[in-house]
BATISE-276618 format. One record per residue (C-alpha): y, x, z negated; residue in one letter; residue number from 0. Coordinates in steps of 0.05 Angstrom, whole numbers, plus 5000, padded with zeros to 4 digits. Layout:
<tivex yy="Y" xx="X" zz="Z" type="A" seq="NUM"/>
...
//
This chain:
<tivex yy="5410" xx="4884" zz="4896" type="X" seq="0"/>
<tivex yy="5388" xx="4934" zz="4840" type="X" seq="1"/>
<tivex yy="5403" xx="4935" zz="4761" type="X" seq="2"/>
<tivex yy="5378" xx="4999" zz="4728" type="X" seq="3"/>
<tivex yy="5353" xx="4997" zz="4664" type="X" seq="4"/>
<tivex yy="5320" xx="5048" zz="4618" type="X" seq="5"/>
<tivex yy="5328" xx="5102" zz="4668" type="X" seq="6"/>
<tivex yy="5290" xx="5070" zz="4726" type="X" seq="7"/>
<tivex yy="5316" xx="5029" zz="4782" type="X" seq="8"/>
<tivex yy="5290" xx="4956" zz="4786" type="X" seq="9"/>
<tivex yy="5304" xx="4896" zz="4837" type="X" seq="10"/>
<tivex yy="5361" xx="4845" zz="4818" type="X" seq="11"/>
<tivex yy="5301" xx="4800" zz="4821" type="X" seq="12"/>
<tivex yy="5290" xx="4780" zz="4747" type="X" seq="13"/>
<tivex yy="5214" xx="4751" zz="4760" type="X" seq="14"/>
<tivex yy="5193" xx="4829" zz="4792" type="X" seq="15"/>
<tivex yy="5189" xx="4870" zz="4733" type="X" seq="16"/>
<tivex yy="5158" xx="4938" zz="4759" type="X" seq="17"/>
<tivex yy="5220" xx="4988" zz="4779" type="X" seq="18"/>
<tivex yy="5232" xx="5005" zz="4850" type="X" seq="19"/>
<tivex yy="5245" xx="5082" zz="4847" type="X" seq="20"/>
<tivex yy="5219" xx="5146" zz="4854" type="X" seq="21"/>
<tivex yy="5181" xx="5159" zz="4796" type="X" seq="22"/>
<tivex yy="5139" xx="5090" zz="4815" type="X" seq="23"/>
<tivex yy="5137" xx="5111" zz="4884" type="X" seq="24"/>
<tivex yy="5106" xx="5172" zz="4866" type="X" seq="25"/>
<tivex yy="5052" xx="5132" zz="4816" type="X" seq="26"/>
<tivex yy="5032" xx="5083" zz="4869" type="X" seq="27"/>
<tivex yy="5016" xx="5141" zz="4922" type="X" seq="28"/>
<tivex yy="4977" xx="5179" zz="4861" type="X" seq="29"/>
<tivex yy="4949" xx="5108" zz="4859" type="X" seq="30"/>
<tivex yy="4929" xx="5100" zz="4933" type="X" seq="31"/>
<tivex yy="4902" xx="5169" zz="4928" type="X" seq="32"/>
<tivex yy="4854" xx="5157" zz="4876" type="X" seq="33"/>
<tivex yy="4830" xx="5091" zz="4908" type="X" seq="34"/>
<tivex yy="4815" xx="5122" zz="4966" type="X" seq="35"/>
<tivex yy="4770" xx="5176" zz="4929" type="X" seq="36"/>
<tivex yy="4733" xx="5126" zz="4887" type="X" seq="37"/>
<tivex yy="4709" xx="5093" zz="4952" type="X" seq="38"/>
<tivex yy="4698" xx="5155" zz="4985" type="X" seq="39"/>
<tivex yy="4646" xx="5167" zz="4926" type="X" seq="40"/>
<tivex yy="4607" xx="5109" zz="4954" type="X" seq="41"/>
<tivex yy="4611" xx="5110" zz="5022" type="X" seq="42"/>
<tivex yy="4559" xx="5142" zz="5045" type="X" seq="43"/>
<tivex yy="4562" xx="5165" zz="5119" type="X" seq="44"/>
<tivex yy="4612" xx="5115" zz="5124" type="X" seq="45"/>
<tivex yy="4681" xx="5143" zz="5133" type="X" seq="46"/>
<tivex yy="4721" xx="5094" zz="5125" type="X" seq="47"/>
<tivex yy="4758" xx="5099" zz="5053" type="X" seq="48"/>
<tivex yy="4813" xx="5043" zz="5058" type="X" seq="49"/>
<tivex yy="4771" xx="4982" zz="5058" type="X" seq="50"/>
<tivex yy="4704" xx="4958" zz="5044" type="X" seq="51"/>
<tivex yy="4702" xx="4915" zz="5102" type="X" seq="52"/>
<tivex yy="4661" xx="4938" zz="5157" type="X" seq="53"/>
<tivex yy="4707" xx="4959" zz="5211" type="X" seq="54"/>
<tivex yy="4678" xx="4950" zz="5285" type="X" seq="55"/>
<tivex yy="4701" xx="4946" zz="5356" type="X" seq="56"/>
<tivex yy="4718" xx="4865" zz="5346" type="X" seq="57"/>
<tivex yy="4785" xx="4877" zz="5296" type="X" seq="58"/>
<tivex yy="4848" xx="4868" zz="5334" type="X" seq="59"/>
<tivex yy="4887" xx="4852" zz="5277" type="X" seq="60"/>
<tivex yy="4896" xx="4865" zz="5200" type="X" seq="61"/>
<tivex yy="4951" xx="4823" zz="5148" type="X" seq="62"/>
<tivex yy="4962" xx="4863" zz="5082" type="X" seq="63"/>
<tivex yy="4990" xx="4820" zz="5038" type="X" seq="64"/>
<tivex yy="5028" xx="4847" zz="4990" type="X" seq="65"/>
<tivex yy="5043" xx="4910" zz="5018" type="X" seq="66"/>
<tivex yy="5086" xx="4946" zz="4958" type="X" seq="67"/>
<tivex yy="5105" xx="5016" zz="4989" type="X" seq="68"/>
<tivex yy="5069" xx="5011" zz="5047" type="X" seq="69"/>
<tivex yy="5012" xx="5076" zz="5028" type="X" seq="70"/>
<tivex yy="4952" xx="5034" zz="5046" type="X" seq="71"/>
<tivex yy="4994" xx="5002" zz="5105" type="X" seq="72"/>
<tivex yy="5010" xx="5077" zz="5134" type="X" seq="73"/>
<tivex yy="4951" xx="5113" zz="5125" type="X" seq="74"/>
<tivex yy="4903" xx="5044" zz="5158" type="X" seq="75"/>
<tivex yy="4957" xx="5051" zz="5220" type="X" seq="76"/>
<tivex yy="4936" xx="5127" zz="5235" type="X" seq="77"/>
<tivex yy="4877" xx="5120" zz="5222" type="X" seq="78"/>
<tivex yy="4866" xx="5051" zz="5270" type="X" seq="79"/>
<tivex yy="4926" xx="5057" zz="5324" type="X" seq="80"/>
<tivex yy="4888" xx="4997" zz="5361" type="X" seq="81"/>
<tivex yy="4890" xx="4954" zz="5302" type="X" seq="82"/>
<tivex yy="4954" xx="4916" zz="5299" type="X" seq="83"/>
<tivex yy="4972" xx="4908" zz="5225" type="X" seq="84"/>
<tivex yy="5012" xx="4858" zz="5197" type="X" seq="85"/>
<tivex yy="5054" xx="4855" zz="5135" type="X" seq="86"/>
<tivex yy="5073" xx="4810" zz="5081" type="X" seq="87"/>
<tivex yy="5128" xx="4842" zz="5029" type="X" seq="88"/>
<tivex yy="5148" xx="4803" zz="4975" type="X" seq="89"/>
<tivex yy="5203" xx="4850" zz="4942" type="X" seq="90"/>
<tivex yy="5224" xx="4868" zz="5008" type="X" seq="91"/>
<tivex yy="5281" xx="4925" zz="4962" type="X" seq="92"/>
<tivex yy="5207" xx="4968" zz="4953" type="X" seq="93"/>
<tivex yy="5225" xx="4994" zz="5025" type="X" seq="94"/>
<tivex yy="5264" xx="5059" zz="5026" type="X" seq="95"/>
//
């Protein structure tokens, strides 16, 4: 399921070529993190820092496709416990 090359963990899947491990777990929340303060930066009064979609009473349901770790996923759940979101993983060996 995993070959390990160069000191990082990557899937068997030759056509996904970003490793799977901690150290890239680690980059992609750093990632998320930053994201989320660059919109924060223009915002305005508008608290919302995970999407630029306007988010109003009407949204019963949210598909990220191409989840990866699952950061954005997490942190759009707590935020919006009514919203139902749906996922769409396509290296589903990210998930630890």
């Amino acid at each position: 399921m995993f070959r390990y090359e160069f000191g990082h963990r990557y899937s068997a899947h030759r056509h996904y070529r970003v490793p799977v491990d901690r150290v890239d777990i680690t980059r992609m929340r750093h990632v998320h993190e930053l994201f989320r303060n660059v919109n924060r930066l223009g915002m305005g009064d508008n608290e919302n820092d995970l999407t630029r979609a306007p988010i109003d009473g009407s949204w019963s349901h949210v598909l990220d496709v191409g989840t990866g770790f699952g950061s954005w996923v997490l942190s759009f759940s707590l935020a919006y416990p009514d919203i139902l979101v749906k996922v769409l993983i396509h290296a589903p060996s990210k998930q630890e």
